[in-house]
C-alpha positions as CSV (number, residue, x, y, z in Angstrom):
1,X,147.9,141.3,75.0
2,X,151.4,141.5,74.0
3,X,154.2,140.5,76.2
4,X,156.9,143.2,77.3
5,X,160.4,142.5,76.8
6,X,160.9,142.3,80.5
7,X,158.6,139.6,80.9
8,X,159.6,137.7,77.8
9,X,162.9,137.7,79.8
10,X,161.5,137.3,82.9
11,X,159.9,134.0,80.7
12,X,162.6,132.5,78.8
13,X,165.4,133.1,82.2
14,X,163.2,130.6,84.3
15,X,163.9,127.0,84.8
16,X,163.3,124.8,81.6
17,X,160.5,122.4,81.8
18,X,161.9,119.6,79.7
19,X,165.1,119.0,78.1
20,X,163.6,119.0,75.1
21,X,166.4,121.3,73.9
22,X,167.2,124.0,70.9
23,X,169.5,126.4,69.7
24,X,170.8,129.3,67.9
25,X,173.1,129.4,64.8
26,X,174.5,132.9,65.9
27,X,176.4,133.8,68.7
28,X,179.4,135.8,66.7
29,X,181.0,137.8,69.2
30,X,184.4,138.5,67.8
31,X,184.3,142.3,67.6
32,X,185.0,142.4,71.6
33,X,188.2,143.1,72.3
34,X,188.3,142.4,76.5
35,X,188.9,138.5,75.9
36,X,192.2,137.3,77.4
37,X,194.4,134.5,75.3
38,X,196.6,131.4,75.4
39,X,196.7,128.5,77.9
40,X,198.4,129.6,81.2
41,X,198.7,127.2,84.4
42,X,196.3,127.0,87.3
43,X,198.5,129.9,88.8
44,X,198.4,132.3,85.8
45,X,194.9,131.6,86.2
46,X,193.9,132.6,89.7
47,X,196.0,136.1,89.1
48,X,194.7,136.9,85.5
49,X,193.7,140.5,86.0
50,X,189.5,141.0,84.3
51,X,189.6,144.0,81.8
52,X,186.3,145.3,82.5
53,X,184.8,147.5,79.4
54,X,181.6,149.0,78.4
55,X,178.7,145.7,77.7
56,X,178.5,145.3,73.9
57,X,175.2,144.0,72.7
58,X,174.2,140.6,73.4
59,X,175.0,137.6,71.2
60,X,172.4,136.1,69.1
61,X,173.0,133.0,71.3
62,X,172.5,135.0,74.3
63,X,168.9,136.2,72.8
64,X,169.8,139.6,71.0
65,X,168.9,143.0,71.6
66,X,170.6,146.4,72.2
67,X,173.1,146.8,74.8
68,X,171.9,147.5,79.0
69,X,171.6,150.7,79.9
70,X,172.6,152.5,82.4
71,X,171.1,152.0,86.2
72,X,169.4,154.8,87.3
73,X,171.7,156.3,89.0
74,X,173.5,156.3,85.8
75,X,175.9,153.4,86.8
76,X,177.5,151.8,83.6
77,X,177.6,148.0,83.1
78,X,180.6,146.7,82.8
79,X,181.7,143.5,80.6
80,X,184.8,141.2,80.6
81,X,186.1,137.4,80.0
82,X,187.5,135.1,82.8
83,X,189.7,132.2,81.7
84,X,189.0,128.9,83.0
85,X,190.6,125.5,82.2
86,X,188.7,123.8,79.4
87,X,188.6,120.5,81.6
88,X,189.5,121.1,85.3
89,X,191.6,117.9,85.7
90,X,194.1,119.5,83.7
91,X,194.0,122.8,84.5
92,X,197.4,123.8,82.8
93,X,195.4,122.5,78.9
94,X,193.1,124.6,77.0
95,X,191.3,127.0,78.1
96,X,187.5,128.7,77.9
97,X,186.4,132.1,78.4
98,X,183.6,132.8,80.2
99,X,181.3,136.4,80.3
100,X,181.0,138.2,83.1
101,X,179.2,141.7,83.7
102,X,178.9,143.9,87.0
103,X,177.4,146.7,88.2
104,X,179.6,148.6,91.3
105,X,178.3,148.8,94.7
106,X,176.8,152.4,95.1
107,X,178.5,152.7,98.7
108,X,182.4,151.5,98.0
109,X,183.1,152.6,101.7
110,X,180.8,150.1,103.2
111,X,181.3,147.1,100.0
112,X,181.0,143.7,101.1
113,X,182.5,142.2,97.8
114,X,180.9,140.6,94.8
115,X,177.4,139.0,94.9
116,X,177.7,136.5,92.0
117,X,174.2,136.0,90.7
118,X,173.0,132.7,88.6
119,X,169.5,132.4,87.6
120,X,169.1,128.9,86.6
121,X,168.3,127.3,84.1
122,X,170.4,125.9,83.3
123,X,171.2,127.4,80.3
124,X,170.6,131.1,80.9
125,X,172.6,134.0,80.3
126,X,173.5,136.1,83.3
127,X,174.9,138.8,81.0
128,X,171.8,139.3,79.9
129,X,170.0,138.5,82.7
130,X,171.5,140.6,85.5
131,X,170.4,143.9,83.8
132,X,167.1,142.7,83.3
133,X,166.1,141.9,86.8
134,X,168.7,144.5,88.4
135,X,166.3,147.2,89.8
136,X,164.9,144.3,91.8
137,X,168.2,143.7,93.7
138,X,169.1,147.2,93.8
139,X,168.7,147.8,97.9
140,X,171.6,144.3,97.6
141,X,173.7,147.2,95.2
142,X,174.6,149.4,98.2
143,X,176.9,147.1,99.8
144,X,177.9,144.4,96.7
145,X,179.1,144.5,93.1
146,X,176.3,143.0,91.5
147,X,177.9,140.0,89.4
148,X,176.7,137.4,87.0
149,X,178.3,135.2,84.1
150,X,177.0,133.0,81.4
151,X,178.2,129.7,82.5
152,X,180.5,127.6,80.1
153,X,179.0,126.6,77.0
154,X,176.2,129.2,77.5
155,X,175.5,132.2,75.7
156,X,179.1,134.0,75.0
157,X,181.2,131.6,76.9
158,X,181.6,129.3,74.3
159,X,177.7,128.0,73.6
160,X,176.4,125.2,72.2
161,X,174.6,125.2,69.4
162,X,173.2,122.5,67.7
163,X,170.9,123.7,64.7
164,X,169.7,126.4,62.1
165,X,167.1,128.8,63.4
166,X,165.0,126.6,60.5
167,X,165.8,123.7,61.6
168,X,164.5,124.6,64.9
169,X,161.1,126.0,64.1
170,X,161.0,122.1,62.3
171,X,162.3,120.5,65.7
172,X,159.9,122.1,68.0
173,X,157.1,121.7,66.0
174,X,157.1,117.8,66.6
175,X,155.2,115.8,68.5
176,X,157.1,115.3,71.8
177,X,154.1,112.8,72.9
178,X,153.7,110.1,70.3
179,X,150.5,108.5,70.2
180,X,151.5,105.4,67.9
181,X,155.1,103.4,66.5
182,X,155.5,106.1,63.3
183,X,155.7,109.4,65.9
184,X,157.8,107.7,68.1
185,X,160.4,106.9,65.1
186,X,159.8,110.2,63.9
187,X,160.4,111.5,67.6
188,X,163.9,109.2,67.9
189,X,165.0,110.7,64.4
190,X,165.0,113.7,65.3
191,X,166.5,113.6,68.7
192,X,169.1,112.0,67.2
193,X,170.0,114.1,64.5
194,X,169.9,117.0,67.4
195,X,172.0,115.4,69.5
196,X,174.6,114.7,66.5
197,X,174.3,118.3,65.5
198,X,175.4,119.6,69.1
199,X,178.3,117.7,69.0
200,X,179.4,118.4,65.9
201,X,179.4,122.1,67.1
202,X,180.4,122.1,70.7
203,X,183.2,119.2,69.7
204,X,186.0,118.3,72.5
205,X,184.3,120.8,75.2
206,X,180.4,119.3,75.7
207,X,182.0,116.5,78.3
208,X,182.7,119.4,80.1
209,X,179.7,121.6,80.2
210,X,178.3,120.0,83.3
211,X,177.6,121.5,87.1
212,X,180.7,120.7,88.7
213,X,183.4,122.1,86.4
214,X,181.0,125.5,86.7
215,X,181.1,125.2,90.4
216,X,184.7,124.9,90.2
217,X,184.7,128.4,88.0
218,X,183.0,130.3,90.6
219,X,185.5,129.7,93.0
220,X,188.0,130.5,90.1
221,X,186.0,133.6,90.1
222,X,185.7,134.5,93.4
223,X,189.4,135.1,93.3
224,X,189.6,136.5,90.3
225,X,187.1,139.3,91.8
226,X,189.8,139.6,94.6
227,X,187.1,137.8,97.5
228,X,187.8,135.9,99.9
229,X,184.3,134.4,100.2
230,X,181.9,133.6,97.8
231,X,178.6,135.9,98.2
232,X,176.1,134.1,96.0
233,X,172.7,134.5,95.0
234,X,171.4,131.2,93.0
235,X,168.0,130.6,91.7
236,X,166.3,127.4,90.4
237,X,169.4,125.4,88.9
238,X,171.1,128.4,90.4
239,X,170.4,126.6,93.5
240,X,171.7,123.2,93.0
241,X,175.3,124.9,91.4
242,X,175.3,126.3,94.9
243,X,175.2,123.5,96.7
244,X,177.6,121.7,94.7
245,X,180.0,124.5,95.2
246,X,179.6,124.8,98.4
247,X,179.9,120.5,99.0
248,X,183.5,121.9,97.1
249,X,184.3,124.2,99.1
250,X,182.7,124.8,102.5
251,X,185.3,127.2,103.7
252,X,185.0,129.7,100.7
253,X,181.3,130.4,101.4
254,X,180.7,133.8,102.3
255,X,176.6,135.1,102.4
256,X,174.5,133.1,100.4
257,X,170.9,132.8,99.3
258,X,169.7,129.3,97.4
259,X,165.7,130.8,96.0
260,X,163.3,128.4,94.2
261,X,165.2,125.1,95.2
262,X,166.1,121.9,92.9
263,X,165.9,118.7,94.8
264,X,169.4,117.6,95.3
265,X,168.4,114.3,95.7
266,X,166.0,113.4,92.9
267,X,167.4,112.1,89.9
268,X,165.9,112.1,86.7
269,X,162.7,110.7,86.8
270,X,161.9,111.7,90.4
271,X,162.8,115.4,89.5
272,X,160.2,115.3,86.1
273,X,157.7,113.3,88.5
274,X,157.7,116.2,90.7
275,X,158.0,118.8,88.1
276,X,154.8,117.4,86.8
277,X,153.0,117.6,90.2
278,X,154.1,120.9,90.5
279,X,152.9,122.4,87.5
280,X,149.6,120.4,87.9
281,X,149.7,122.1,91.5
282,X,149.9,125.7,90.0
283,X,147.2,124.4,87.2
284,X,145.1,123.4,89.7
285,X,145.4,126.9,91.7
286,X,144.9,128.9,88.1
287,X,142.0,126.9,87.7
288,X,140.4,127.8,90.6
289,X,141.3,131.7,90.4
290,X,139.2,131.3,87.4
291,X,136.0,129.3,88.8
292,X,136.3,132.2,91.9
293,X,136.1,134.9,89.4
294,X,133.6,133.6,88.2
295,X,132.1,135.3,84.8
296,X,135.0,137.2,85.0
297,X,136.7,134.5,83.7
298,X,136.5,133.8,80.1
299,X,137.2,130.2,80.4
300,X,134.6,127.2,80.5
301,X,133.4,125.6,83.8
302,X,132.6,126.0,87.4
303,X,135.0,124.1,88.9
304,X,138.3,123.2,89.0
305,X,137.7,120.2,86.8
306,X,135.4,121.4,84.7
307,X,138.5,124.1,83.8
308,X,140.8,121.5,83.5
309,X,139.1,119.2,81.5
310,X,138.5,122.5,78.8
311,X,142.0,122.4,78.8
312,X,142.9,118.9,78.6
313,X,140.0,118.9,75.3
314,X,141.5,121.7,73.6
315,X,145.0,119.9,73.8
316,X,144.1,116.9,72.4
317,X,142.2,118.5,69.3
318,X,145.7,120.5,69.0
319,X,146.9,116.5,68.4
320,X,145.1,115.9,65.7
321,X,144.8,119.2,64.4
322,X,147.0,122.4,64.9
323,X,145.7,126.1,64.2
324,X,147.2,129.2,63.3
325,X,149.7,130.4,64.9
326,X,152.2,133.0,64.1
327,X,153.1,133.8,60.7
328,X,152.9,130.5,58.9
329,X,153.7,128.5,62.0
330,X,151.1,126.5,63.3
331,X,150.0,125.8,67.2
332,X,150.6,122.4,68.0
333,X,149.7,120.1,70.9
334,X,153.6,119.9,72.6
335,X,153.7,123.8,71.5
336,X,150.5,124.7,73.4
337,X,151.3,122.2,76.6
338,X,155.0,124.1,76.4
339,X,153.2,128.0,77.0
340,X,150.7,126.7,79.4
341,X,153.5,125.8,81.6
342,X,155.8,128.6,80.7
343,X,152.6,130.6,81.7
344,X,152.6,129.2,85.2
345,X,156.0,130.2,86.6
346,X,154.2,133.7,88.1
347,X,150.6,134.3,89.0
348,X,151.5,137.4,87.1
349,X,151.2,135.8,84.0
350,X,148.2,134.1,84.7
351,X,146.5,136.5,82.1
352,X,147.6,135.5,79.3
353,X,147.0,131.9,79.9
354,X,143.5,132.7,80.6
355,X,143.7,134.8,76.9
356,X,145.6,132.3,75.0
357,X,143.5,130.0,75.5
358,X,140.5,131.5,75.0
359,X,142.0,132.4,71.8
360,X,143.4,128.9,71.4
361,X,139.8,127.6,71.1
362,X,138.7,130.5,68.6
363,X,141.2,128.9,66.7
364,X,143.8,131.8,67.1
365,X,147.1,130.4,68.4
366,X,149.1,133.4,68.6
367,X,149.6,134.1,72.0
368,X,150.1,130.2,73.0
369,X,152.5,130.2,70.6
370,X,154.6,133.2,71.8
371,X,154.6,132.0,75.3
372,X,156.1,128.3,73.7
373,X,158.7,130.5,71.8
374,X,159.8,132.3,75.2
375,X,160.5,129.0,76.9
376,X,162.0,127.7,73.8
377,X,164.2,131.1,73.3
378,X,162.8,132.5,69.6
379,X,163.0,135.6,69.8
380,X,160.5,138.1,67.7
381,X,162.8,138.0,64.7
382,X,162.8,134.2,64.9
383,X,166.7,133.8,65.5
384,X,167.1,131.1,69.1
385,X,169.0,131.9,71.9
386,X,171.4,128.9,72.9
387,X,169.1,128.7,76.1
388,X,167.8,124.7,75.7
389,X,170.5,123.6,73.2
390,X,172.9,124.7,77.1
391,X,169.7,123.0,79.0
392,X,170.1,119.7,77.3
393,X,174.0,120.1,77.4
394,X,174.3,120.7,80.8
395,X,171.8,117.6,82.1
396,X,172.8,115.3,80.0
397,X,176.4,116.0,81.1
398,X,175.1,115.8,84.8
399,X,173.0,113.1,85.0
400,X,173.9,109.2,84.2
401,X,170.6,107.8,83.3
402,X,170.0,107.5,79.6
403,X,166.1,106.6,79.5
404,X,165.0,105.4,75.8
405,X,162.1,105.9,74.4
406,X,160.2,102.3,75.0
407,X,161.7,103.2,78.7
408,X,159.7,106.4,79.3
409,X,156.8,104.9,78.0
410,X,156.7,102.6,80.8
411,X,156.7,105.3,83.1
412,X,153.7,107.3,81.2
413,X,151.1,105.7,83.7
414,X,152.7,107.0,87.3
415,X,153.4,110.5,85.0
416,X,149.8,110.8,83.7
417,X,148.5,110.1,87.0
418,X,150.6,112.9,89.0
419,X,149.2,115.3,86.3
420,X,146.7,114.8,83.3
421,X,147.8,117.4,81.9
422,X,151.5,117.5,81.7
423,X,152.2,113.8,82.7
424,X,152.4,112.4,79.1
425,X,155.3,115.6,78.6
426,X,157.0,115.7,81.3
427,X,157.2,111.1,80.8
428,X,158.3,111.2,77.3
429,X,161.4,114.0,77.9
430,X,162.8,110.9,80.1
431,X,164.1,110.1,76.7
432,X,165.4,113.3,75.8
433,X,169.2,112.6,76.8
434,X,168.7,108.8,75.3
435,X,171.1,109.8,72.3
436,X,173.9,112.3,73.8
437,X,177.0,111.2,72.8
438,X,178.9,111.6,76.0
439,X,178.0,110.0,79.1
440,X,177.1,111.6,82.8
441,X,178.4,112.0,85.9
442,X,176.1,111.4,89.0
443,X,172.7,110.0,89.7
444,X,172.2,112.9,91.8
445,X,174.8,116.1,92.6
446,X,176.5,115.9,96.3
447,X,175.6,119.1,97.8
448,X,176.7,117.6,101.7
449,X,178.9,120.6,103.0
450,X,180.4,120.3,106.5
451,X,182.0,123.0,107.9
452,X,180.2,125.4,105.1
453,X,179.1,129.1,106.3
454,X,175.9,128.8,106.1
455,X,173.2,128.9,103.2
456,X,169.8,130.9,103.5
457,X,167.5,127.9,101.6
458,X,163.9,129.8,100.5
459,X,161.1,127.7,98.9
460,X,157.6,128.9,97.8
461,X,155.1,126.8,98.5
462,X,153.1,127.3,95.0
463,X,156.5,126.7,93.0
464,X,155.3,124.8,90.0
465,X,158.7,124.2,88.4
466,X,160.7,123.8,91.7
467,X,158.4,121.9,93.6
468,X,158.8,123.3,97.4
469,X,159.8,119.8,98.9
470,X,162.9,120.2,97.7
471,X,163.6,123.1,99.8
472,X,163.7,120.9,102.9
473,X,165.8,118.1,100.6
474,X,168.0,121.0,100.2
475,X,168.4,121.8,103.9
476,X,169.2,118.0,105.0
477,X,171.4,117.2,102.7
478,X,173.5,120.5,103.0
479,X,173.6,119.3,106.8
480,X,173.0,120.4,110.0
481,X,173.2,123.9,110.4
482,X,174.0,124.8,107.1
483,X,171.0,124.9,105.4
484,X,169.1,127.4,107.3
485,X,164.9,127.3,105.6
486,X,162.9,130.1,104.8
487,X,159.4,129.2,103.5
488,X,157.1,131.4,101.6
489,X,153.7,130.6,101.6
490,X,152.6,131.9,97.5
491,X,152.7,131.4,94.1
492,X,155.8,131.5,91.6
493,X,158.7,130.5,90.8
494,X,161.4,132.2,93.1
495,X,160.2,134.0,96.2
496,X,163.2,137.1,96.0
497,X,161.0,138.6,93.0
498,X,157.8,137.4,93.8
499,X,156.6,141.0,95.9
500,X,156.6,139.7,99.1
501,X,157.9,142.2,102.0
502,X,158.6,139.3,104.3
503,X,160.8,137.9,101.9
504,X,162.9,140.2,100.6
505,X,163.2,142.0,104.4
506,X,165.1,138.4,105.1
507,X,167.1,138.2,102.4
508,X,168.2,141.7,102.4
509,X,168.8,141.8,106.4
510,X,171.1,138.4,105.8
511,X,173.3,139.2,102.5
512,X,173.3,142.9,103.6
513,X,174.0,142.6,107.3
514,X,174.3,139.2,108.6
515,X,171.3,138.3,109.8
516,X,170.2,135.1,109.4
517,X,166.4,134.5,109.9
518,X,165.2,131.2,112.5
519,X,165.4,128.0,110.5
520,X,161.9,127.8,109.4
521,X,160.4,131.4,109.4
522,X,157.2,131.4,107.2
523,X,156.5,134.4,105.5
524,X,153.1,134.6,103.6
């Protein structure tokens, strides 16, 4: 069953599993004429006036295709660059443009302001990705601009990119989970020669990719947009960039909404730990969908583990022997773990897990191997977005601890144990920032925010990619009163989108009116 291009971008816009990163050689966008020049000062900064224009097509590095259409109502996208200080500690030096689009509130007498969207990542384009999920905030569109950006050194603000389309076909073809001392030098190569390659491209600006310089360009935003307060709607890492910005800036938080919810307090191997019992969670819940559908189901077994360990024996032949995939690439073990998991970020997709599988073990990897592609950003045409090449940027920039590879597979035992499945993954990409040639910045991001309006925090308790523990991390450390939880009881990644009335009722009644929910609503 083919994918549709809305899911595909439904797919490759959702948090990344690994940092097992890629991306594009294209990204040309020099026929757009809206970009503003030069180096100003901080002030020349805040009162640079947008030129909004009609949205050209998207970059290669922002994943290709035509241009958006129109909303329904006929509503034209509109497209501009913001200038922002290359390194905020000298904001008078060089400078980076940044893309934004909008759509205009359909009710200018009763507009709010701007609702700046991010949808995580990170890595992922919110030029491209604001159109594609925009009919599903359209009640937010009567009151707001709806706003996103492609944060620096993603898609057209300046992205890194790190290797040939080629090269990356090559790169994600390895074996991320060596089994013996040759793979793993084979493995350190290559991550190597990755890392050396994104440097050499993104040069003087990859220190400065990181969460807290983007924080620091919403608020330049924000005033660029004329607000006073930030509105902001953040998913996955769209929700820890809001809680740094608003630990920056408590006073300029206007409405906001924090959906599928990073830990803030989980560094590196806490946050794969429970990224690996969260997709083992959602494993475990497709699993037994399938043993209560019974013959339905065109998997193996009658129970959970019966499923599983289908699974778990179709992987390891993939190990020692890949199978047709698409075109002359092949399916191979890390390819087929990577589109089970990208598989299990909605129940809607739940389908063609169950049929790429099933396929899988015909010996047809086709659909497993599209499903890899869509987390990895290949599009049809086989030209990357800059999606994980921005992924591993951004982390590596973040986080301080370099793990090698002898380190991670320490750590293989307590990973394998939290999920047989994806534990060997999710313990080996401890190594993935092992190599980057600048160092990080925190253990974990301070999102403490005293005297911040205050933030509507919404887990889902099935969240295999944002486990929903960190919901309630999220809520303490933002501080009392600030964080205010809404928990919804289903499966997914993000609750907003996931169909549920309860949900989006909240939501809508808080951004749209003010109305903040009790702390701790359920909604199922």
């Amino acid at each position: 069953m083919p994918i549709s291009a809305a899911q595909r971008a439904a797919l490759i816009t959702a948090t990344t599993v690994l940092l097992v990163a890629g991306c594009s050689d294209g990204g040309d966008d020099a026929a757009d004429t809206t970009k503003p020049s030069g180096s100003p000062g901080l002030s020349a900064l805040t009162s640079q006036k947008l030129v909004w224009a009609p949205c050209t097509a998207p970059s290669a590095a922002e994943g290709g295709g035509p241009a958006p259409s129109p909303l329904p109502d006929g509503t034209a996208w509109e497209c501009s660059f913001l200038q922002a200080p290359l390194d905020w500690a000298e904001p008078a030096g060089e400078t980076i443009e940044l893309a934004l689009i909008r759509a205009r509130a359909r009710d200018p007498e009763a507009r709010i302001g701007s609702l700046v969207f991010n949808f995580g990542g990170p890595g992922g384009s919110g030029v491209t990705g604001l159109p594609g999920f925009a009919n599903e905030y359209e009640s937010l569109r009567s009151r707001y601009d709806l706003v996103s950006f492609d944060p620096r050194g993603v898609g057209r603000s300046d992205p890194v990119e790190c290797a040939t389309d080629k090269e990356l076909d090559a790169y994600y073809a390895l074996d991320f989970t060596p089994d013996d001392a040759a793979e793993e030098r084979t493995l350190s190569d290559a991550q190597k020669k990755y890392a050396a390659g994104c440097e050499k491209d993104a040069g003087p600006a990859l220190p400065h990719v990181g969460t807290e310089n983007a924080a620091r360009d919403l608020d330049l935003m924000r005033q660029v947009l004329g607000d006073d307060k930030l509105h902001y709607f953040g998913i996955s890492y769209g929700t820890e960039l809001g809680g740094v910005y608003a630990h920056l800036f408590p006073k300029n938080v206007g409405r906001a909404v924090l959906d599928a919810v990073v830990d803030p307090e989980a560094g590196v191997e806490e946050g794969a730990l429970g990224q690996a019992k969260g997709f083992q969670l959602a494993l475990d819940n497709f699993a037994q969908d399938c043993v209560d559908r019974g013959d339905e189901c065109a998997l193996p077994g009658t129970s959970v583990a019966e499923v599983e360990s289908f699974i778990t024996d179709l992987l390891a032949s993939l190990d020692k022997k890949p199978i047709p995939g698409i075109g002359s690439r092949e399916l191979t073990q890390t390819q087929a773990t990577n589109g089970i998991a990208q598989a299990l970020y909605s129940k809607e997709y739940w389908p063609y897990l169950e049929q790429g599988l099933e396929a899988a073990d015909g010996g047809d990897g086709a659909l497993l191997l599209s499903l890899s592609d869509s987390m990895n950003g290949r599009g049809q045409t086989g030209t990357y977005s800059n999606i994980q090449a921005a992924n591993a940027a951004i982390n590596c920039v973040d986080f301080k601890e370099r793990y090698t590879l002898g380190q991670a597979k320490e750590r293989l035992g307590k990973f394998r144990e939290a999920s047989p499945v994806f534990g060997d993954f999710m313990g080996w990409a401890l190594a993935s920032c092992s190599q980057w040639p600048v160092p990080g910045t925190w253990e974990h991001p301070d999102v403490s925010a005293p005297g911040s309006a205050p933030l509507l925090v919404v887990g889902t308790t099935g969240d295999p990619a944002t486990p929903y523990e960190g919901t309630r991390a999220m809520v303490n450390a933002l501080g009392k009163g600030v964080g205010i939880e809404l928990t919804y009881e289903g499966e997914g990644h993000g609750a907003y989108n996931g169909g549920n009335a309860c949900v989006k009722k909240a939501v809508d009644a808080y951004l749209l009116d003010g109305k903040l929910p009790a702390t701790g609503t359920v909604c199922k």
